[in-house]
C-alpha positions, 0 to 999 in steps of 0.5 A: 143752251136752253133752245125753247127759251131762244124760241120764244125771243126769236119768236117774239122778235119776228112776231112783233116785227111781222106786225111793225112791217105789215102795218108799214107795207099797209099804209107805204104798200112797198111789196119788199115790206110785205115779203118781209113781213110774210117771212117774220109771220112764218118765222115766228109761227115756225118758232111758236110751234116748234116751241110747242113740240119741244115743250110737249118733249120735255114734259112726256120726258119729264126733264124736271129742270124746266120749272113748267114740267116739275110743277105739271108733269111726273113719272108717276102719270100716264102718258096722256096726263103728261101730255095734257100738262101741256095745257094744264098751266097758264105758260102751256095754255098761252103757247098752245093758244099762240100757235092754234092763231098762227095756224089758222091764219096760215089757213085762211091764207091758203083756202078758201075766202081768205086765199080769194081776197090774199090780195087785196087790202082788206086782206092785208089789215086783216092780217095786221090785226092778227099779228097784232093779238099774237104779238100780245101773246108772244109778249105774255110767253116772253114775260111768263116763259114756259121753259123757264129753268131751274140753275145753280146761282153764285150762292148755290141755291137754286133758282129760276131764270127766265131770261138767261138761257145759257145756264147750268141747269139744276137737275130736279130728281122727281116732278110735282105732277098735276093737281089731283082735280085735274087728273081726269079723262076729261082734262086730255079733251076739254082745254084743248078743244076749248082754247081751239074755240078760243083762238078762232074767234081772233079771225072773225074780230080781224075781218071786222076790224078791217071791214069796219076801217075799209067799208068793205062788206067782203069780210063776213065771207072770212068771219062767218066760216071761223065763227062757225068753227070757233061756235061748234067748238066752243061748244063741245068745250063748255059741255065736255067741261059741264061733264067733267065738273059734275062727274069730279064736282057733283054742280046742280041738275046737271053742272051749272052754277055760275062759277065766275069762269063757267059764265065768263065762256057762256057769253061769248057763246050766246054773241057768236049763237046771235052772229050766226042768225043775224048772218042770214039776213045780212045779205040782204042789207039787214044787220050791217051795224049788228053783225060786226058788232057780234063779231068784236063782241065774241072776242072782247069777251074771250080775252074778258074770260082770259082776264077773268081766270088768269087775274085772280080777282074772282075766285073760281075753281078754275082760276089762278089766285094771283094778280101778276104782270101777266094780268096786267098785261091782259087787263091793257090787251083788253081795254085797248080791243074795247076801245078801238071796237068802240070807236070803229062801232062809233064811226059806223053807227054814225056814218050809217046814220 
């Protein structure tokens, strides 16, 4: 049996259904279904991390019948390049991604502001909102499985399933191994440190979300120690990355020259620099539109970055050059984080007014 395909549906059940009952307890406030929706949240984090570490397994093995590990990893590669396979592909970066989320929300749930405000409603939508991004991960893991496998069919020519994890795995004899650009030192460092960035910028978005439903000024004490998190390491993602391009790529002075995905990770930098300094004054009434506005802003733009280097319609060095249901799927996500950050915006420039 494939156990890291049966991961990913359990996952993506127990995720969604995290979800579907947080916002019911939200709106009913029966604490049965906040239990419930407390033990689907771990269930599905459980399953997304072990889902991680057996995927890390196959591919330090090179278990060559799972599609993701023959066109990312092989025997040739050190064992730090067959690590960072791991991230090297969209399957891989979305399922590190997913569980970086569920990690951090765990955190914030134990430390800190987010353990002080466990309690309260603000907390609780908060937390819906979380589950709501990861549920939209778990659907892209679903349509994209990373332990899609290769099978001997009827007609004996082998296939790839990602739906049926009870079949006869055809066993591969080599792996096609990592793209030659992205054998380099920096590849064990960059991704993951970015997509650590990346993912903590879903906790300062959910604490505005709820603030900005519930008027409730508590959510900068969540925000602003994740933005401060996803700032520093946003950070040493794009400079690692701007060591690396000039070392392989030989870019300007020094890296910069506006490839489509390097730009699309600068802007959400510049919106979460900005929500820093407006920060400081907002204890002192000032920047009470500004300050949520950066925090949706910054994550608008990681999934907008998302979009652009997994869509395919702009051509870049780091993108992948197809437009799949993934893409859509990322396009929607996207659209639907716009508008609901609009009409939240709207509602409080107007009721500010």
């Amino acid at each position: 049996m494939n156990t890291g395909m049966v991961l990913i549906w359990a996952a993506g059940a127990a995720g969604l259904l995290a979800f579907l009952t947080s916002l019911f307890y939200y709106f009913r406030g029966d604490r049965k279904l906040k239990a419930l929706s407390e033990k689907l949240e771990l269930a599905a984090g459980v399953g997304i991390v072990a889902a991680t570490l057996l995927l890390t397994h196959h591919l330090l093995s090179v278990d060559t019948e799972y599609a993701y590990v023959f066109q990312h990893s092989s025997t040739d590669l050190s064992w730090h390049y067959q690590l960072s396979a791991l991230w090297a592909g969209q399957e891989g970066s979305f399922l590190l991604w997913t569980a970086f989320i569920f990690i951090m929300l765990a955190v914030t749930r134990f430390t800190g502001n987010g353990k002080a405000l466990r309690d309260t409603k603000f907390f609780d939508l908060m937390r819906s909102v979380v589950l709501f991004v990861t549920s939209a991960f778990l659907l892209l893991l679903v349509l994209k499985n990373p332990f899609s496998m290769y099978y001997f069919p009827g007609s004996g020519i082998p296939e790839v399933t990602n739906w049926n994890p009870f079949v006869e795995p055809f066993y591969v004899p080599y792996g096609q191994g990592m793209n030659p650009l992205l054998r380099n030192p920096w590849m064990a460092v960059h991704p993951p440190v970015l997509f650590l960035g990346y993912a903590a910028f879903t906790l300062p978005f959910s604490a505005a979300i709820a603030g900005l439903v519930l008027d409730d000024k508590r959510w900068e004490r969540v925000a602003s120690g994740w933005m401060r998190f996803s700032w520093l390491f946003l950070t040493l993602g794009i400079g690692f990355g701007g060591f690396w391009a000039y070392e392989v790529l030989g870019w300007g002075a020094w890296y910069w020259t506006w490839d489509p995905v390097e730009t699309s990770s600068l802007i959400p930098w510049i919106a979460a620099t900005a929500y820093l300094h407006a920060k400081l004054r907002y204890p002192q009434g000032e920047y009470g539109f500004m300050l949520p506005l950066l925090a949706l802003v910054s994550f608008v733009l990681v999934i907008f970055s998302t979009f652009v280097t997994r869509s395919g319609l702009w051509a870049s060095v780091h993108s992948w050059q197809d437009f799949t249901t993934e893409g859509m799927v990322i396009a929607f996500f996207l659209l639907v984080l716009t508008g609901s950050s609009a009409g939240l915006l709207a509602k409080k420039y107007f009721s500010d007014d």
